[in-house]
C-alpha positions as CSV (number, residue, x, y, z in Angstrom):
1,X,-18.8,-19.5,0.6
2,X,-21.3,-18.9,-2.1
3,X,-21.5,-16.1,-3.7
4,X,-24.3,-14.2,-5.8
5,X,-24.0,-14.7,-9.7
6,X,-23.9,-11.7,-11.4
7,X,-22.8,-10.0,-7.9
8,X,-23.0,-6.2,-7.8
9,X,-20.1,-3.7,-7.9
10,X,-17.4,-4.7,-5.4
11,X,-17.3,-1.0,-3.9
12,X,-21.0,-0.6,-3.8
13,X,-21.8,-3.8,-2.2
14,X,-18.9,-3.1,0.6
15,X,-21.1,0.6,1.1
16,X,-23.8,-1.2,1.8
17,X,-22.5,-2.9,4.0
18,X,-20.9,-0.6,6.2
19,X,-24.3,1.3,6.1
20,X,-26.5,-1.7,7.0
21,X,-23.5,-3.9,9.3
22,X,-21.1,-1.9,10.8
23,X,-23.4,-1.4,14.1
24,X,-23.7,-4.9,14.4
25,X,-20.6,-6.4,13.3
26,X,-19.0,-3.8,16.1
27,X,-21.8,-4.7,18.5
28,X,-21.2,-8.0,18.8
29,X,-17.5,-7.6,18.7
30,X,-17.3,-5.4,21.8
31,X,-20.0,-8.4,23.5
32,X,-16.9,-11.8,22.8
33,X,-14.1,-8.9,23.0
34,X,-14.7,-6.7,25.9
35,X,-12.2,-4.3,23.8
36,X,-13.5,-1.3,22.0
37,X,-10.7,-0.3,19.9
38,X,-9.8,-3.6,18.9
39,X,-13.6,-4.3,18.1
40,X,-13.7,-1.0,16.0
41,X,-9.9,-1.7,14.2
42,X,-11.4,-5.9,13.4
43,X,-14.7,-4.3,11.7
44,X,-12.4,-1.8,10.0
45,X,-10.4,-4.4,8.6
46,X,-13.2,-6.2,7.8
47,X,-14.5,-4.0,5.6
48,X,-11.2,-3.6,3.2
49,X,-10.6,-7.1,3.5
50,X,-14.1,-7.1,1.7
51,X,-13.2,-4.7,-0.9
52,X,-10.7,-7.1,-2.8
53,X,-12.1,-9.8,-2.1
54,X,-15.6,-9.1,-3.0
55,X,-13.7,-7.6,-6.0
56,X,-12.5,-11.3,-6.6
57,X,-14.5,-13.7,-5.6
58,X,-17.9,-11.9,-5.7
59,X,-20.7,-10.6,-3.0
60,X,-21.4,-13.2,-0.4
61,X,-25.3,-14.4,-0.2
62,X,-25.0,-13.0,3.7
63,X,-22.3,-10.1,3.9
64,X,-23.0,-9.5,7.5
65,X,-21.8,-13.0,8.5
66,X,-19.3,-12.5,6.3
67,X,-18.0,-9.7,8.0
68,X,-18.5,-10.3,11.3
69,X,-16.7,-13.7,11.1
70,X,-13.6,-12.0,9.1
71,X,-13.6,-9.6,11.6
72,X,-13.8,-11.8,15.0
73,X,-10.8,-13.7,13.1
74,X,-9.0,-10.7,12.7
75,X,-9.4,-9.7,16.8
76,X,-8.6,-14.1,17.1
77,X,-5.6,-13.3,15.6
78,X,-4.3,-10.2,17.3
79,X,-5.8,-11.8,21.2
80,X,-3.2,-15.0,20.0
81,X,-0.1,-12.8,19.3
82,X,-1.0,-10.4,22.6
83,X,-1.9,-13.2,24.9
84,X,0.7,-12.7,27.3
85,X,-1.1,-13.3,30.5
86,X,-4.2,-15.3,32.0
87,X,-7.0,-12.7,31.1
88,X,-5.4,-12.7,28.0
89,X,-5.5,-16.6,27.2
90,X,-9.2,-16.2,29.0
91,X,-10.2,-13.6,26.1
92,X,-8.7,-15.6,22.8
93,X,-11.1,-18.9,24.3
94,X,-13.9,-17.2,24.6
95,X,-13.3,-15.6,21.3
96,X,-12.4,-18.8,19.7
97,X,-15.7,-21.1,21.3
98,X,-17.9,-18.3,19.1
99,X,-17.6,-20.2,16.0
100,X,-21.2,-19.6,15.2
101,X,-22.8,-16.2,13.2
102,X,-24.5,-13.9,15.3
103,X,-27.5,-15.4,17.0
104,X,-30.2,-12.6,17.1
105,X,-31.2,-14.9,20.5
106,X,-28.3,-14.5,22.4
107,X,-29.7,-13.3,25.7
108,X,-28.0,-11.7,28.7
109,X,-31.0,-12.7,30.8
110,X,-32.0,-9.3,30.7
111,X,-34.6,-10.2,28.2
112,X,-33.3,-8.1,25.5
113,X,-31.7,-10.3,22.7
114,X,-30.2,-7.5,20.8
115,X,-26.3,-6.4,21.3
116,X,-27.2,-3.4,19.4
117,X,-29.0,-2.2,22.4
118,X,-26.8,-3.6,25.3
119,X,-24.2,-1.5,23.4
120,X,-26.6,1.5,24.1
121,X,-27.4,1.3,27.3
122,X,-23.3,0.3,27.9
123,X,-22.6,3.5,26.1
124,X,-25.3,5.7,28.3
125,X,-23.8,4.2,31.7
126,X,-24.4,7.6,34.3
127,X,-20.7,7.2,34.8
128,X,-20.1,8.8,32.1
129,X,-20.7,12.3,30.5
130,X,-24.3,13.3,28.4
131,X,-22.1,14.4,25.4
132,X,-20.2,10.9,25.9
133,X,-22.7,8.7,26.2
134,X,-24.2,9.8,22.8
135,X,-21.0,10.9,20.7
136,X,-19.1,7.0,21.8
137,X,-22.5,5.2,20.2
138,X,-22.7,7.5,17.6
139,X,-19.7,6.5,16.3
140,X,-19.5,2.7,17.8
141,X,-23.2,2.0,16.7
142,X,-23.7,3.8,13.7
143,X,-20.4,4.2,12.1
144,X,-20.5,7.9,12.3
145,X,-16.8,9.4,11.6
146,X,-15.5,11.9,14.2
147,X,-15.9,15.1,12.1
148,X,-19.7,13.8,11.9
149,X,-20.5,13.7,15.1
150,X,-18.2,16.9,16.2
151,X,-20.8,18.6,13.1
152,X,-24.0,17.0,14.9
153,X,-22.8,18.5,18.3
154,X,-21.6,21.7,16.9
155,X,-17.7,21.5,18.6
156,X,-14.7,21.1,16.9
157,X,-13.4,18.0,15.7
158,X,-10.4,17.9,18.2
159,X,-12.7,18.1,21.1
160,X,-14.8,15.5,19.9
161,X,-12.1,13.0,19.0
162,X,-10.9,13.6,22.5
163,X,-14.0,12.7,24.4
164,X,-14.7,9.6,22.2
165,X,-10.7,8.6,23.8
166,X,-12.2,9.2,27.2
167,X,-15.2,7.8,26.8
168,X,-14.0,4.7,26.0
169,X,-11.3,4.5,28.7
170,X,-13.8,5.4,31.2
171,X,-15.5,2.2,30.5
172,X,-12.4,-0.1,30.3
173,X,-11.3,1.7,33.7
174,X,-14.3,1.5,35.6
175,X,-15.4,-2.1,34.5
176,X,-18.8,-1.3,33.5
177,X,-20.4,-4.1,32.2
178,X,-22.0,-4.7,28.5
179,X,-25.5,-5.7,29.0
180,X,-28.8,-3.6,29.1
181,X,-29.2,-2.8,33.7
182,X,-32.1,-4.4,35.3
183,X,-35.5,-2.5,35.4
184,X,-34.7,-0.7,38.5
185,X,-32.1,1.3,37.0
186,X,-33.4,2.1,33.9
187,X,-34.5,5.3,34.7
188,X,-30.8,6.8,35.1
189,X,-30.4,5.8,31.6
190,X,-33.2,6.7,30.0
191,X,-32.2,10.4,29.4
192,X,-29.2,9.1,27.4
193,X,-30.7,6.1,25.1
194,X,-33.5,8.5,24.1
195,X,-30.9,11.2,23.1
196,X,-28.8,8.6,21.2
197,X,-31.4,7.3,19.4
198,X,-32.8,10.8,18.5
199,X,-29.5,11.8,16.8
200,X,-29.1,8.6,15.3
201,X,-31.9,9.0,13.7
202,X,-31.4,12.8,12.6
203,X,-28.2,12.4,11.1
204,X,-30.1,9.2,9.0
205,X,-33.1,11.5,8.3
206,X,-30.8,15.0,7.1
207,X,-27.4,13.5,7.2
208,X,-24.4,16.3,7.6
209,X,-22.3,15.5,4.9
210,X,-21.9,13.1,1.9
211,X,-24.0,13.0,-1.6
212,X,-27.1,11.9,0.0
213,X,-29.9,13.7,2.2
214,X,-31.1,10.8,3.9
215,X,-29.9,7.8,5.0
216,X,-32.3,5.6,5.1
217,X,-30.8,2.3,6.7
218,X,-29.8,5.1,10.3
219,X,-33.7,6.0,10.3
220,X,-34.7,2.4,10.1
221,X,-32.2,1.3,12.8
222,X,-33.4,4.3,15.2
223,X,-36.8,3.4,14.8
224,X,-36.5,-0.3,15.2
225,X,-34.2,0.2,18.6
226,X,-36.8,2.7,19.9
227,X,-40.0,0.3,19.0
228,X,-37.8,-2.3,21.4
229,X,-36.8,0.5,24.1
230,X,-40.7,1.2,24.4
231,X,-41.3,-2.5,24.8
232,X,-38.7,-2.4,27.8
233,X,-40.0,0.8,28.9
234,X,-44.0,0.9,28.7
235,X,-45.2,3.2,31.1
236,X,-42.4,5.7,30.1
237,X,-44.2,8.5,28.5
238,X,-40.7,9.9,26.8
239,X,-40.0,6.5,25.3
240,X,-43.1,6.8,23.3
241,X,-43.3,10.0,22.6
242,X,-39.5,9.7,20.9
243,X,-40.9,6.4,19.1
244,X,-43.7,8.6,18.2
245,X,-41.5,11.7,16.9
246,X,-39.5,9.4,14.7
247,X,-42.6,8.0,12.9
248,X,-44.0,11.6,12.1
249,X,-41.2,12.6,10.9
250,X,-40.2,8.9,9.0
251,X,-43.7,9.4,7.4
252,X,-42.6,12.3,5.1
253,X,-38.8,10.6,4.4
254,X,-40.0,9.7,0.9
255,X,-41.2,13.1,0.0
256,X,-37.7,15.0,0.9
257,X,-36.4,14.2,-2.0
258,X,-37.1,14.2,-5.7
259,X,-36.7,11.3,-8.3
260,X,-33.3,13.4,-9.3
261,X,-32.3,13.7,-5.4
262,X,-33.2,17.4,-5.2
263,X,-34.4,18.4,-1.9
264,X,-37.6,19.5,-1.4
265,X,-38.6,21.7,1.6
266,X,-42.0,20.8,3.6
267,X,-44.6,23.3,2.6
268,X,-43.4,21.6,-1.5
269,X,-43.8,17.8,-0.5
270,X,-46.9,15.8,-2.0
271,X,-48.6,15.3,1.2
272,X,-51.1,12.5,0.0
273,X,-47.6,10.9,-0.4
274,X,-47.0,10.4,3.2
275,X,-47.2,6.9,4.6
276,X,-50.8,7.6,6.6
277,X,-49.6,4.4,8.6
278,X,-46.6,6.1,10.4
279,X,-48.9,9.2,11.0
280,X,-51.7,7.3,12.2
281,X,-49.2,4.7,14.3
282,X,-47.6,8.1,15.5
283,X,-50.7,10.3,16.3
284,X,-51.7,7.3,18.6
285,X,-48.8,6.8,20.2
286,X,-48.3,10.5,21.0
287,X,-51.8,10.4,22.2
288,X,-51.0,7.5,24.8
289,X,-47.8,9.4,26.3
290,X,-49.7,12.5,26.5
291,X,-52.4,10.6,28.8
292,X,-49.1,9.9,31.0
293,X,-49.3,13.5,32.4
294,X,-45.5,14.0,32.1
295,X,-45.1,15.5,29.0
296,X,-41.3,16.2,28.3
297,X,-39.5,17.3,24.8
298,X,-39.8,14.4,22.6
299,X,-43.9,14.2,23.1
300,X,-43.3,18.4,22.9
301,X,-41.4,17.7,19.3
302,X,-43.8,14.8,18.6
303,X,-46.8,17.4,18.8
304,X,-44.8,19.4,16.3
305,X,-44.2,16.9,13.6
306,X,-48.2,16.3,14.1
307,X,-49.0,19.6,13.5
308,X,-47.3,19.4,10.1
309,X,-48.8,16.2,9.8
310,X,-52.3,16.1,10.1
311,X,-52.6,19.4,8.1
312,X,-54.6,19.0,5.2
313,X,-52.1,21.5,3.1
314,X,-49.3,23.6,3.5
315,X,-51.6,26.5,4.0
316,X,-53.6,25.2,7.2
317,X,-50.5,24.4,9.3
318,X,-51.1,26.1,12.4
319,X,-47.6,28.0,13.1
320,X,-49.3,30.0,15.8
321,X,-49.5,26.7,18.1
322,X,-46.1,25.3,16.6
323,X,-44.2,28.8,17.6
324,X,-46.1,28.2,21.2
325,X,-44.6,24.1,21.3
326,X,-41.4,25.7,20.6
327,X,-41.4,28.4,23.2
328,X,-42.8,24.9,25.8
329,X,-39.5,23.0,24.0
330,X,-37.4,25.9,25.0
331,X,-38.1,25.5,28.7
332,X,-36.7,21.5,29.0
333,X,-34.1,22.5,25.8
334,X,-32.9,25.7,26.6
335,X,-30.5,25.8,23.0
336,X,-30.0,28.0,20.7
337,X,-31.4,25.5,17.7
338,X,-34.7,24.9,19.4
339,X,-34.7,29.2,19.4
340,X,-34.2,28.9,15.4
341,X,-36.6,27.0,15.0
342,X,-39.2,28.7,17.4
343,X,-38.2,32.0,14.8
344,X,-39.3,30.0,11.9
345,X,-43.0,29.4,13.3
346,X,-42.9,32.7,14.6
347,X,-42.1,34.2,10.7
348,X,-44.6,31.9,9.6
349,X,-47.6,32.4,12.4
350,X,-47.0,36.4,12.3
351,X,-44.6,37.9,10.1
352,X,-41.3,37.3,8.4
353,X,-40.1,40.6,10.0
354,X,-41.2,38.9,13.2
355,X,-38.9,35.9,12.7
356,X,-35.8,38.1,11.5
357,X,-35.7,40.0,14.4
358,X,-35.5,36.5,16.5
359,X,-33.0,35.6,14.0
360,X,-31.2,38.8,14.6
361,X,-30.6,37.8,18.4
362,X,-28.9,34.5,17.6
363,X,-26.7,36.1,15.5
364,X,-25.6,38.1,17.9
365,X,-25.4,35.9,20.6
366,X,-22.7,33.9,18.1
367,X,-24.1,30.4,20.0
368,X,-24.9,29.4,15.8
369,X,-21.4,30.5,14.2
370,X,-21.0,28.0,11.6
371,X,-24.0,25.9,11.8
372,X,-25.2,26.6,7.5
373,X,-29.3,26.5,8.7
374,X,-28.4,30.0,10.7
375,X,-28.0,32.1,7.6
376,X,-30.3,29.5,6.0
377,X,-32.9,30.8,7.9
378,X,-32.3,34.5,7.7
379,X,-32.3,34.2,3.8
380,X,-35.6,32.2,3.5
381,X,-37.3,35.2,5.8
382,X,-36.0,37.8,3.9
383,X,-37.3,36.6,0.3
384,X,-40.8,35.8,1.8
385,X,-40.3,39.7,2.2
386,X,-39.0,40.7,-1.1
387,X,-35.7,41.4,0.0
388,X,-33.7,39.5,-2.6
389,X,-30.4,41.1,-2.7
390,X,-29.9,40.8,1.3
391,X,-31.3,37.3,0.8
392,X,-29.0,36.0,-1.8
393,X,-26.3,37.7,0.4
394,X,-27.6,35.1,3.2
395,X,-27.7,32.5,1.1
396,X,-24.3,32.6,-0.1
397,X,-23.2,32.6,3.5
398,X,-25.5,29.8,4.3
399,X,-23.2,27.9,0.9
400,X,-20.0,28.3,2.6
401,X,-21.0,26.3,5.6
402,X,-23.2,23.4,4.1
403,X,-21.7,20.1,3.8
404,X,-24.6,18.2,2.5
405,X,-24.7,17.8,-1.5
406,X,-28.7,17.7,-1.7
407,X,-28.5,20.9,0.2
408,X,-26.4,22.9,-1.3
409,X,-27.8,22.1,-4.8
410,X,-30.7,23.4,-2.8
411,X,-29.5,27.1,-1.8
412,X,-27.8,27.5,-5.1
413,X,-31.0,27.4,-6.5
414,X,-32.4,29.4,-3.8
415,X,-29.7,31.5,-4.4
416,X,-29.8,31.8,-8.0
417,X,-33.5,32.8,-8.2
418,X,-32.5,36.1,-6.0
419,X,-30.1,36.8,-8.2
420,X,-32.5,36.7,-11.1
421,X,-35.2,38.5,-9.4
C-alpha cells in the first residue's frame, strides 16, 4: 500500500474520510452484501481500523479503496463464520469474486452507474413510509447519526431510532431489490428521492450540530446526485426545480461564514461574492421547470432563493413577493416551518410587529417546541423594533436549544448586544 510522505494527522485524515466515503463505502457494501446492518457495522469498522493504522503506517494515496476493501473483508469474514446454509455460501462467493475497488461503471442495466443512487431510490421504495424512506438514507447515505436525523425531523430520538429498525427490516422482509426501477415507475419514487436529497443537502448547508456550519462535502454530494436524477428525469419539472434550489442556495455557501467561522446572516453577506455561475446555472434552470406548467414546492422554494439572489443589495429584496411564495409553499407544505418562515418575509415586507404576531400563533400552537430558530425568530423581530430587553430574553431561549457551534457564537453575540443596549 503506499502511503503519502508527510501524511496528515491520523484523526483528521480518518474525518475526512468518513465525511467524503462513508456513503459510498456503505453503498456499495449493501450492492455485494444484500445486508444493511452488516454493511453499516463493516464500514464502521473500517473506519477505526483506519484510526491505528493510519496512525502507523500513514494515509493511503486513495483512502476510499482503502476503506471499502477493509471493510468488504471485514463483512468476508463474518459471511465465512455465519455461512451455515446455501444462501449463505451463495453470499461469501459473491463477496469474495469482488476483489476489484469500486468501479464507478458498474451498471445494473438501468443505465445509472452510481450505487449511491440505487441506494436512493432502494431507500424511497413506496413500500415503505415518507419519514422512512428519507431518515434510512439519511443515515445509510450520508452518515447522519440518529439524534441527527431525529433533530432534522423534529421527533425524539427514540422514535427515530425505531423507524430506521423498521425501515430496514421492511426491505429485508419484502425482498425489494437494490437497483434504481425502470422509467415507468419512477414517478412513485420521485416524491421521496427529491425529499432525501433536499435534507441531505440542508443538513450539509446548516448542519444541526458539531463545530461547523456547513458541511461542505453533503452539499456537494446532494448536488451531484440531483444533477444525475435530472438527467434520469428530464421532463420532470420538480427534479429541476430541486437541482435549481440547491444551486441558489450553494451560490451563497462561501459567504455564511467568516474567515474565523462566524456566521454571517444574509442581508451581512458580500453579495459580489456569490458564485454568479450557480445563480445564473440556477435562474435558468428554474426558468425551464417553470415553462413545465406544474409548478410544485421546490421550483416554489427555488423562486425564493432567486429572490434573494438576483437582488442587487440587501435593501432591494422584494419580501412582499417572498411572504406571497411562502403563503403558495404553505399550500403543497402545510408545516409549521414553512409558517416561520412566511412570518419572516412578512416582518420584513410590512412590519416587524406584523411578523410577531405570526410568530405569536406558532408559539401557541406548540408544533415548534424545541426547534432553537423559533425563539430565534421572535428575538430578531423584536430588536428590529427596539425591544431589547424582551429580545435578549428570546435570545437566551433560542441558546438553550441550539446545537450548532457557529450558531450559538452567533446569538450570544446577538444576545450580548441587547444586553448592552
Amino acid at each position: 500500500m503506499n502511503e503519502s510522505p508527510g501524511a496528515p494527522d491520523a484523526e483528521e485524515a480518518v474525518a475526512a474520510a468518513f465525511r467524503e466515503e462513508w456513503g459510498q463505502v456503505v453503498a456499495t457494501l449493501i450492492r455485494v452484501t444484500g445486508d444493511w446492518d452488516l454493511a453499516e457495522e463493516c464500514a464502521q469498522d473500517a473506519f477505526a481500523q483506519a484510526l491505528d493504522r493510519w496512525r502507523r503506517n500513514g494515509v493511503p494515496r486513495r483512502p476510499g479503496a482503502w476503506l471499502t476493501t477493509t471493510a468488504r473483508n471485514r463483512a468476508l469474514d463474518v459471511l465465512r463464520r455465519e455461512a451455515v446454509g446455501a444462501q449463505k455460501l451463495r453470499e461469501v462467493a459473491v463477496l469474495a469474486r469482488d476483489e476489484g475497488p469500486y468501479d464507478p461503471e458498474h451498471e445494473d442495466g438501468s443505465g445509472v452507474q452510481d450505487d449511491r443512487l440505487r441506494l436512493i431510490f432502494t431507500c424511497c421504495h413506496p413500500a415503505l413510509p415518507i419519514e422512512a424512506r428519507v431518515a434510512l438514507t439519511l443515515r445509510t447515505l450520508a452518515g447522519l447519526t440518529t439524534p441527527e436525523i431525529a433533530h432534522a425531523f423534529l421527533v425524539p430520538e427514540a422514535t427515530m431510532a425505531q423507524r430506521l429498525v423498521r425501515a430496514k427490516r421492511k426491505i429485508r422482509n419484502a425482498g425489494i431489490p437494490y437497483r434504481v426501477p425502470p422509467a415507468h415507475l419512477l414517478p412513485e419514487r420521485t416524491t421521496g428521492v427529491l425529499g432525501v436529497l433536499y435534507l441531505l443537502f440542508n443538513e450539509g448547508y446548516a448542519a444541526t450540530a458539531g463545530a461547523d456550519l456547513v458541511r461542505t462535502n453533503l452539499c456537494a454530494e446532494a448536488i451531484r446526485l440531483a444533477r444525475v436524477l435530472a438527467r434520469l428525469m428530464p421532463d420532470e419539472p420538480e427534479a429541476l426545480g430541486l437541482l435549481a434550489l440547491l444551486l441558489l442556495h450553494d451560490a451563497r455557501r462561501g459567504t455564511r461564514v467568516d474567515a474565523a467561522g462566524e456566521l454571517v446572516t444574509l442581508e451581512d453577506q458580500d453579495r459580489t461574492a456569490w458564485d454568479k455561475a450557480s445563480v445564473d446555472e440556477g435562474a435558468a434552470l428554474l426558468e425551464t421547470a417553470l415553462r413545465r406548467g406544474r409548478p410544485g414546492p421546490y421550483q416554489i422554494q427555488a423562486a425564493i432563493s432567486a429572490c434573494h439572489t438576483t437582488a442587487a443589495t440587501a435593501e432591494d429584496t422584494d419580501w412582499a413577493d417572498i411572504a406571497a411564495l411562502y403563503g403558495e409553499l404553505e399550500r403543497f407544505v402545510p408545516s409549521a416551518v414553512v409558517r416561520l418562515n412566511r412570518a419572516v418575509a412578512v416582518g420584513m415586507a410590512e412590519s416587524p410587529e406584523a411578523g410577531l404576531a405570526l410568530v405569536a400563533e406558532l408559539e401557541r400552537e406548540g408544533e415548534l417546541e424545541g426547534y432553537h430558530l423559533l425563539p430565534a425568530t421572535r428575538a430578531d423581530l423584536l430588536r428590529r423594533t427596539g425591544r431589547t430587553a424582551e429580545a435578549a430574553e428570546a435570545y437566551a431561549g433560542a441558546l438553550e436549544l441550539v446545537e450548532n457551534d457557529a450558531e450559538r457564537r452567533f446569538l450570544e453575540k446577538r444576545l450580548a448586544e441587547c444586553r448592552s443596549a
